[in-house]
N, C-alpha and C positions, 0 to 999 in steps of 0.2 A: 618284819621277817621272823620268821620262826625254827630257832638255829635246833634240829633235834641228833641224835648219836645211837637213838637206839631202834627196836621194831613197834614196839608196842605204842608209843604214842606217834611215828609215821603213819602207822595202820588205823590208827584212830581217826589223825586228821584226812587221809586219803577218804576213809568211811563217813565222814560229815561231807566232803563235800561232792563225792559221790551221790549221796540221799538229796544233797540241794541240784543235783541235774549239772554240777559242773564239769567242764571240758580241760583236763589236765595235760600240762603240757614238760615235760621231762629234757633234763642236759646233763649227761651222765660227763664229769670231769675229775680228774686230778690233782684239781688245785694248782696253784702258780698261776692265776685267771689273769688275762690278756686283752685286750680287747676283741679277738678273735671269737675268746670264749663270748665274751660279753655278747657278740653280733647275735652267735646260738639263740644264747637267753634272750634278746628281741627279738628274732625269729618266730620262736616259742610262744610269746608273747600274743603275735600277731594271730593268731588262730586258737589259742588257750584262755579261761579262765580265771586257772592257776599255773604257774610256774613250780615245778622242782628241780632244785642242784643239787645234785649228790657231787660229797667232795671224798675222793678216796683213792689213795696211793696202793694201786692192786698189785701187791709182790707176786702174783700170778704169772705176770706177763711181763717182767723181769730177767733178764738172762743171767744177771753178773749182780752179786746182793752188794758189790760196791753202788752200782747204778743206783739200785733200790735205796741205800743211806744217802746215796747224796741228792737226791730229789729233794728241791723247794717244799717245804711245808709252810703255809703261809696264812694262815686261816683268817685268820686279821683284818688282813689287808683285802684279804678276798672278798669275806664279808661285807668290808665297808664298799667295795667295787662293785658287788651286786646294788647295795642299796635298794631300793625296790624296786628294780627288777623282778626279784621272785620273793613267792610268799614264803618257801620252807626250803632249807637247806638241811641237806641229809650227811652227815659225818661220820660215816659206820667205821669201825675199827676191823683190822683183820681175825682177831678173834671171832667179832661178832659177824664176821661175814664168814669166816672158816673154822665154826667153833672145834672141827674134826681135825683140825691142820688140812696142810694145803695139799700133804701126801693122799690123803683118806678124806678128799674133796673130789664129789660127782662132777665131771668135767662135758662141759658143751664141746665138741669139735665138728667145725661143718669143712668138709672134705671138700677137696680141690681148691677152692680159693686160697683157703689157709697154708695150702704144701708149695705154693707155686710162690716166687717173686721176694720180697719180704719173711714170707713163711718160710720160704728153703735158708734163708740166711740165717733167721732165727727160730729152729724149732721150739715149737711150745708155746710160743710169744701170741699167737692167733689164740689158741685154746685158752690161754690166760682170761686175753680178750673177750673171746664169745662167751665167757662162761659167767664173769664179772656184770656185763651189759645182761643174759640172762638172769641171773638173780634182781638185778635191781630194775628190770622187769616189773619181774613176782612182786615184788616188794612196795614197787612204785603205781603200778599198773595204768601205767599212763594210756589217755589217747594218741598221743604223738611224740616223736623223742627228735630230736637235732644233729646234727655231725656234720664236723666240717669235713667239706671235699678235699683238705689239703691233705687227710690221710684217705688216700682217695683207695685202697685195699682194703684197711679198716671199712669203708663205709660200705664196700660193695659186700664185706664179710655177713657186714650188720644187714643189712638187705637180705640175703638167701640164707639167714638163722631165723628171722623173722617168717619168710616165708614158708620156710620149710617145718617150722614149727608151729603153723596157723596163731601164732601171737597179734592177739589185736591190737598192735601196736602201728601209726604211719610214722612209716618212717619219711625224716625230710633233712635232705642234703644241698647245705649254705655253701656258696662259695668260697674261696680262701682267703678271706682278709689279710689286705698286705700294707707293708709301709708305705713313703709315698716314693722311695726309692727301687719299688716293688719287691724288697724281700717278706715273703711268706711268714705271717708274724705266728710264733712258737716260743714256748717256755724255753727252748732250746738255747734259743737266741741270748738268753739272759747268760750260755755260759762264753760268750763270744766278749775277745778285747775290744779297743777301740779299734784297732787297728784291723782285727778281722771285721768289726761289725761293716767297716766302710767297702770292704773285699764283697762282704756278703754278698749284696746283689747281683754279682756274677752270675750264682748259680739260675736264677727265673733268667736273666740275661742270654745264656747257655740254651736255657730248653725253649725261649722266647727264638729264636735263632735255628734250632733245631726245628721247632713247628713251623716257623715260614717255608723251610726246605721242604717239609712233607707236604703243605701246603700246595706247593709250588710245580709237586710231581715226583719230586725224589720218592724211591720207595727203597733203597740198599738199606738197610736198615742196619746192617752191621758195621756201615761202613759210618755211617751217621751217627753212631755209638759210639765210634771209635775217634769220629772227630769232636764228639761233645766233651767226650776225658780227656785228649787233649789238650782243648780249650782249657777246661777247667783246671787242669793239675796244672799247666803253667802258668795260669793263674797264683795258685799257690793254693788249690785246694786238693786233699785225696779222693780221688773220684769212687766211690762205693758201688755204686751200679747207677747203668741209665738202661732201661729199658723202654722198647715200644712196644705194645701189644694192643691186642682188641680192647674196646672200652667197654665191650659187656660182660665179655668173657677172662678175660687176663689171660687169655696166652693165644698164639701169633694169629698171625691175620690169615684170613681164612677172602675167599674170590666174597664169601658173603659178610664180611666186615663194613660196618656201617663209618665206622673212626676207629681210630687208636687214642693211646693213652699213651700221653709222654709221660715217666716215671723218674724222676732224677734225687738221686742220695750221694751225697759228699763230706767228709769228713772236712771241718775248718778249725783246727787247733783242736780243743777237747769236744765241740761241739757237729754231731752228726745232723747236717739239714737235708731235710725232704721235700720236694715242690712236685708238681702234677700238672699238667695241661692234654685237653680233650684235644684233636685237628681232626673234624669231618674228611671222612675220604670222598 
């Protein structure tokens, strides 16, 4: 594995194996790697020649610079969990990704996905997003990039910034790897006690519960929101939002809605989880 931090010897090694005909394959992460991440990187694997990991904690997409200091940096460990998995791991600093600072930083923002759902709760947090995954783009210039469905907003962002920007990039979206007590596995989860970890699974439980109901015919949608917070806050979790909406468009169902997207955010002690699930209409 080939651990680099800078542009100039990425851009070298991307241009060696370009020239030899090979098929790059990209997993743009944050570090604190999981096995979720790991699934990516096979993913990747399965259709690439080469693998890249970029590891980069983007203050971009940060609301509160508490958030930002207290994120896992973990490079270490990371490393040793890729093992070879991938050939080069890319470790840009934010200098060298925002030599202008982050004020007097050209910003991606692809409109409408980003204002809606997620976006309205945290403005900026998309644009962060879109704009981090474009540059290491440019940078990486891969054939193919990975993202897990469990940020299943994030992935549909990445999809119509790709599009909309004729970037030859394919994009492919992996399932949500989960425990085996099916909570949706997340750096997050590292900030959870013993005692919330056991809670956890509540929430896939909750939206597991909610999609048999739509499943089944229910379509009250507000009412089905309102039983899912329920559920969960007497549980003993803060329910943050559940949303349903179209699964191609993010926002409501429309007579020509193919499915919805179960959307579910709950605060569990210091730890905020997010889960997703598709239900065919």
């Amino acid at each position: 594995m080939q651990l680099v931090s800078t542009i100039e010897p990425l851009r070298a090694t991307i241009t060696e194996w370009r020239r030899a005909g090979l098929r790059i394959g990209f997993v743009p992460t944050m570090g604190n790697l999981h096995n979720g991440h790991l699934e990516l990187v096979r993913r990747a694997r399965e259709t690439a020649d080469r693998v890249v990991v970029s590891i980069f904690v983007n203050p971009l997409q940060f609301d509160r610079a508490a958030d930002l200091d207290a994120y896992p940096r973990t490079l270490e460990q990371d490393c040793e969990r890729l093992g070879e998995l991938a050939e080069l791991v890319f470790t840009p600093t934010p200098d060298l990704m925002y030599p202008n600072g982050q004020q007097q930083q050209t910003k991606v923002s692809v409109p409408g996905v980003s204002e809606v759902l997620e976006g309205a709760l945290r403005p900026g947090h998309f644009d962060g997003v879109s704009t981090v995954v474009c540059k290491l783009f440019n940078l990486v210039q891969p054939d193919l990039a990975c993202f897990g469905e469990k940020d299943y907003q994030q992935l549909a962002l990445i999809r119509k910034m790709t599009v909309d920007l004729n970037l030859p990039v394919e994009i492919i979206g992996v399932p949500t790897v989960r425990a085996e007590d099916g909570l949706a596995l997340s750096s997050r989860n590292g900030y959870l006690t013993e005692a919330e970890r056991a809670l956890a699974p509540e929430l896939a439980a909750t939206m597991n519960w909610l999609a048999q109901r739509l499943a089944a015919g229910e379509r009250d949608l507000a009412q089905l929101a309102a039983d899912g917070r329920a559920r969960l806050d007497q549980a003993g979790f803060r329910t943050d939002g559940i949303d349903m909406v179209d699964a191609d468009t993010l926002t409501g169902l429309t007579g020509e809605s193919r499915a919805v997207v179960i959307l579910m955010a709950a605060f569990l002690g210091k730890a905020r989880l997010i889960d997703n699930q598709v239900v065919t209409l």
